[in-house]
C-alpha positions as CSV (number, residue, x, y, z in Angstrom):
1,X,44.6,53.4,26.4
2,X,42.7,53.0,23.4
3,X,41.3,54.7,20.2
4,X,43.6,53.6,17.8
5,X,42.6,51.9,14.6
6,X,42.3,47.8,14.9
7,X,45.4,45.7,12.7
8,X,43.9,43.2,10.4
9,X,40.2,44.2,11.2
10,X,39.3,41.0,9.0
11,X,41.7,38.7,11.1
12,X,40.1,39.7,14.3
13,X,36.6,39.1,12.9
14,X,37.4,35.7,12.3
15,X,38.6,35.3,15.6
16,X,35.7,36.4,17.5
17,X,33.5,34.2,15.5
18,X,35.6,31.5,17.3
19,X,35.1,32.7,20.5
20,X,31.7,33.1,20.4
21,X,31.9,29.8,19.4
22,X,33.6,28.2,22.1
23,X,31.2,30.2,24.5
24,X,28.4,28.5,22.8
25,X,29.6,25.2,23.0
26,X,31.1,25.6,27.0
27,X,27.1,26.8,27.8
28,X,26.4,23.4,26.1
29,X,29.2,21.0,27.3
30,X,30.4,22.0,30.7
31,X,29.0,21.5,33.4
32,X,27.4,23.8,35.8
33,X,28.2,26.5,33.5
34,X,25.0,28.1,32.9
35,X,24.8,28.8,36.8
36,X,26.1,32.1,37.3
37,X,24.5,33.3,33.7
38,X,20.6,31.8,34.6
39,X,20.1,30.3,38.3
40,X,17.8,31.9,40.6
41,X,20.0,30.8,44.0
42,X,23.7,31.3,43.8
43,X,25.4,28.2,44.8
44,X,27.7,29.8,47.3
45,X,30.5,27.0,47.7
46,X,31.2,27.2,43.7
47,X,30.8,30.9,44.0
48,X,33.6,31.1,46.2
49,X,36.3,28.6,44.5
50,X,35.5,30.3,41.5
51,X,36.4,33.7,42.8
52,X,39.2,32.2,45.0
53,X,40.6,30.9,41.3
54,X,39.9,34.1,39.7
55,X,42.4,35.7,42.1
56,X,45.3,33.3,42.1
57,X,44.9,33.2,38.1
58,X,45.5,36.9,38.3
59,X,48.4,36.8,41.0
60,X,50.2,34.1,38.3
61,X,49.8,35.9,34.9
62,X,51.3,38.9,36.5
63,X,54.5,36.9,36.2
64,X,53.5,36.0,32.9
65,X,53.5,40.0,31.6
66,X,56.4,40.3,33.0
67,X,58.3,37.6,31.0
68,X,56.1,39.1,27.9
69,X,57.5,42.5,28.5
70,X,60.8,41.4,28.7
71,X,60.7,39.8,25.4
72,X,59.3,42.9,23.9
73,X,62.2,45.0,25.2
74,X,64.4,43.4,23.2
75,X,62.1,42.8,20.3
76,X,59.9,45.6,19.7
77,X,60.0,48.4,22.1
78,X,56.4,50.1,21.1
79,X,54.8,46.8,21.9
80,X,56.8,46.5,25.7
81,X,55.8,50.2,26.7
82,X,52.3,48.6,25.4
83,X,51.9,45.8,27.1
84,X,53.9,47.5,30.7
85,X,50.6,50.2,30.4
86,X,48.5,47.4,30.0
87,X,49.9,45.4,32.7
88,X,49.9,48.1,34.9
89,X,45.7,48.6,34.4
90,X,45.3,44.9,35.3
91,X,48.1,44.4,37.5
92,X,46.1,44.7,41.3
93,X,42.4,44.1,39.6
94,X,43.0,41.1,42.2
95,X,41.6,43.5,44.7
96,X,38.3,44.1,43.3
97,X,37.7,40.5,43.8
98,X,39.6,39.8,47.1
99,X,36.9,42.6,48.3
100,X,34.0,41.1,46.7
101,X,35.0,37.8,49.1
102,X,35.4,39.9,52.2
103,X,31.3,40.7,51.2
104,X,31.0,37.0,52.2
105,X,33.2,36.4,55.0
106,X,36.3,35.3,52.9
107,X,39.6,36.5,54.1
108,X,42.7,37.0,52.2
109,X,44.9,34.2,54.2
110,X,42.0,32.0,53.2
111,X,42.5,32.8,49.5
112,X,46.3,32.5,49.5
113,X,47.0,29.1,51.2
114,X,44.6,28.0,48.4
115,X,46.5,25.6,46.3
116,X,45.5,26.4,42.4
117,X,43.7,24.0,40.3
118,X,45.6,22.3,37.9
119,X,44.0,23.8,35.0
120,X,45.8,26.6,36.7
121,X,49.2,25.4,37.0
122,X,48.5,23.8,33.4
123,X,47.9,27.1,31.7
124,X,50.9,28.9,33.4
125,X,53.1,26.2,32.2
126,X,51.4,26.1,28.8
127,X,52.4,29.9,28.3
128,X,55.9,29.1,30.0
129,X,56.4,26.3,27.9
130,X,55.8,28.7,24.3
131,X,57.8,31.2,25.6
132,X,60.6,28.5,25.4
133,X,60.2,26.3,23.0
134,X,58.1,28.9,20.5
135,X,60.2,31.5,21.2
136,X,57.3,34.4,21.9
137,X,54.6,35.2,23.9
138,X,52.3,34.4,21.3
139,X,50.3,32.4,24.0
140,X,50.2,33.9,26.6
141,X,49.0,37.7,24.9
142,X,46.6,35.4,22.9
143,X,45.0,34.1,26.7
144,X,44.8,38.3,27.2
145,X,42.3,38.7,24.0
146,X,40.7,35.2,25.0
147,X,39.3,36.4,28.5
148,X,39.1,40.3,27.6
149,X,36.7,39.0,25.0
150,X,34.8,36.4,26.6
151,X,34.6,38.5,30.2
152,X,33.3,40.9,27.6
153,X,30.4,39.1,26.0
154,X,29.8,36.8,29.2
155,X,30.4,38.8,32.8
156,X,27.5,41.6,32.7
157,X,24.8,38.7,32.6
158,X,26.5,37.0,34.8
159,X,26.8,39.5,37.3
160,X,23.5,40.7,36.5
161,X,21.5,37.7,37.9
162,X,24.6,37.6,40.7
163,X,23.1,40.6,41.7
164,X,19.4,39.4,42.4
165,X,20.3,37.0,45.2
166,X,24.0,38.4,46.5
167,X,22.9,41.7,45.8
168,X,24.7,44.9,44.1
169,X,27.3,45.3,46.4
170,X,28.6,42.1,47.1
171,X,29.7,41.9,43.3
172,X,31.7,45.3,42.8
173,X,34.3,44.2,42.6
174,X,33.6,42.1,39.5
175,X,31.6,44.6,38.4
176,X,34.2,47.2,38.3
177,X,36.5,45.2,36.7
178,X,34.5,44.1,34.2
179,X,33.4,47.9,33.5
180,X,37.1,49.0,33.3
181,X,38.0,46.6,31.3
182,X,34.8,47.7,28.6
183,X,35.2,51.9,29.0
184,X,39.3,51.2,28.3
185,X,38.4,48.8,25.5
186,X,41.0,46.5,26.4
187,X,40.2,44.0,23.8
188,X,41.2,46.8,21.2
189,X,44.5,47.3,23.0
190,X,45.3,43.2,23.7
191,X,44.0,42.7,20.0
192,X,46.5,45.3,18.4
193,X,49.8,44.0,20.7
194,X,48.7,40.4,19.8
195,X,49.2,41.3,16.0
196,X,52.5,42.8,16.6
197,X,53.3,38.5,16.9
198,X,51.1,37.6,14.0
199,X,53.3,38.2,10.5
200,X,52.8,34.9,8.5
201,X,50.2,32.4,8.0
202,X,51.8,30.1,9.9
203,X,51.7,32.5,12.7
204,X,47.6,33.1,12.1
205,X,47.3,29.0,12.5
206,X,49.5,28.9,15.5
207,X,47.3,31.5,17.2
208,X,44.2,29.4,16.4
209,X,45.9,26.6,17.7
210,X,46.7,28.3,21.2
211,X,42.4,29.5,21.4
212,X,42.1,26.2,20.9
213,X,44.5,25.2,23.4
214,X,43.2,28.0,26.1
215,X,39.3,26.8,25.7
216,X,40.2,23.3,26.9
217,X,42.4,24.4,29.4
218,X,39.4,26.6,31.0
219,X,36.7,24.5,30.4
220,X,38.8,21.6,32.5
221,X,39.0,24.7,35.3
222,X,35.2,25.2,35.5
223,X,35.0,21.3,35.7
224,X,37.6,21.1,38.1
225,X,35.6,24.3,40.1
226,X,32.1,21.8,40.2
227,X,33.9,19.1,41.0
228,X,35.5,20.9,43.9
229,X,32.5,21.8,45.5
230,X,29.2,21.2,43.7
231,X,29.8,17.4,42.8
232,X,31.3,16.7,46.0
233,X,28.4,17.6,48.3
234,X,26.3,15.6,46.0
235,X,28.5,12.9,46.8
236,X,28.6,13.4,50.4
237,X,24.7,13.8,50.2
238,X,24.5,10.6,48.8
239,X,26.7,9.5,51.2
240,X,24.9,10.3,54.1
241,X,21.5,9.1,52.5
């Protein structure tokens, strides 16, 4: 899609700073989150939910775009045909990772009966909820540039060590998506729509507030994904012993 020249080049700098911020400080604070980025033996329960969550976040957003595109239609025409192209890219990338799962003997009717984390159902609502009561999609696009950005700077050393002990194939998925994602320079594309929303300064401190807002809501998923899996058998081993 891309090519075209970034909007407020200075505003976006800012921006990243923060994320690479936040990623800093979820390496630090989180826990488990250094796993996938540094462990020598994949964890494969964690590796699973984590995947399994990737999916069903996917599957929910798509609902998401569609109220976003909506709103555009009747706001700003350029930014709906936009955002539909955009949707469209991302719109069965659920695929790559449903795939990924079938690698390791996860089936699709295991995925789907999977009830969501609620950091899940949380950040659904949360864009919901601004799409009411704000009046815009300001949120939810802003979660779009949050994860294009961070999958960005994160996901290829991830998948990198992945790759030692699940081995190249068992992550294409991923890998594909993240490498679509990079050669389409979605975070050019999601940057530009997400300015179409940002006109005042209030609207620049709103949009800081929602990064905010979106870090703590995906932080409490990874701690929701260890406790799920990891902290529980440490439970049951304790348990036991």
């Amino acid at each position: 899609m891309s090519d075209t020249e970034i909007i407020r080049p200075e505003l976006r700098e800012q921006v990243n700073a923060k994320l690479d911020a936040y990623i800093g400080q979820f390496y630090k604070e989180v826990p488990y989150a250094t796993h996938f980025l540094s462990d020598a033996e994949v964890d494969m329960p964690y590796y699973k939910r984590h995947t399994i969550e990737t999916i069903l976040r996917i599957r929910r957003k798509r609902t998401i775009d569609a109220h976003a595109i909506r709103y555009f239609t009747l706001h700003d025409p350029v930014a709906a045909k936009e955002w539909a192209e955009y949707t469209d890219d991302e719109m069965l990338h659920d695929r790559l990772f449903l795939a990924d799962l079938a690698r390791v003997g996860i089936e699709p009717e295991e995925v789907y009966s999977t009830d969501p984390f609620l950091a899940t159902k949380l950040l659904n609502g949360y864009f919901l909820y601004c799409l009411e009561f704000e009046g815009t999609p300001l949120a939810a696009i802003a979660s779009s540039y949050f994860l294009e950005y961070t999958t960005r700077k994160t996901q290829p050393d991830w998948l990198d060590n992945l790759e030692k002990t699940l081995g190249k194939d068992e992550v294409k998925g991923a890998r594909t998506h993240v490498n679509y994602d990079i050669e389409e320079d979605h975070t050019g594309d999601v940057w530009n729509t997400l300015m179409t929303l940002v006109k005042t300064d209030a609207d620049v401190e709103r949009l800081l507030g929602h990064f905010a807002h979106l870090y703590k809501l995906f932080t409490m998923y990874f701690v929701e994904a260890y406790e799920a899996t990891r902290a529980k058998e440490a439970e049951l081993a304790a348990a036991t012993a």
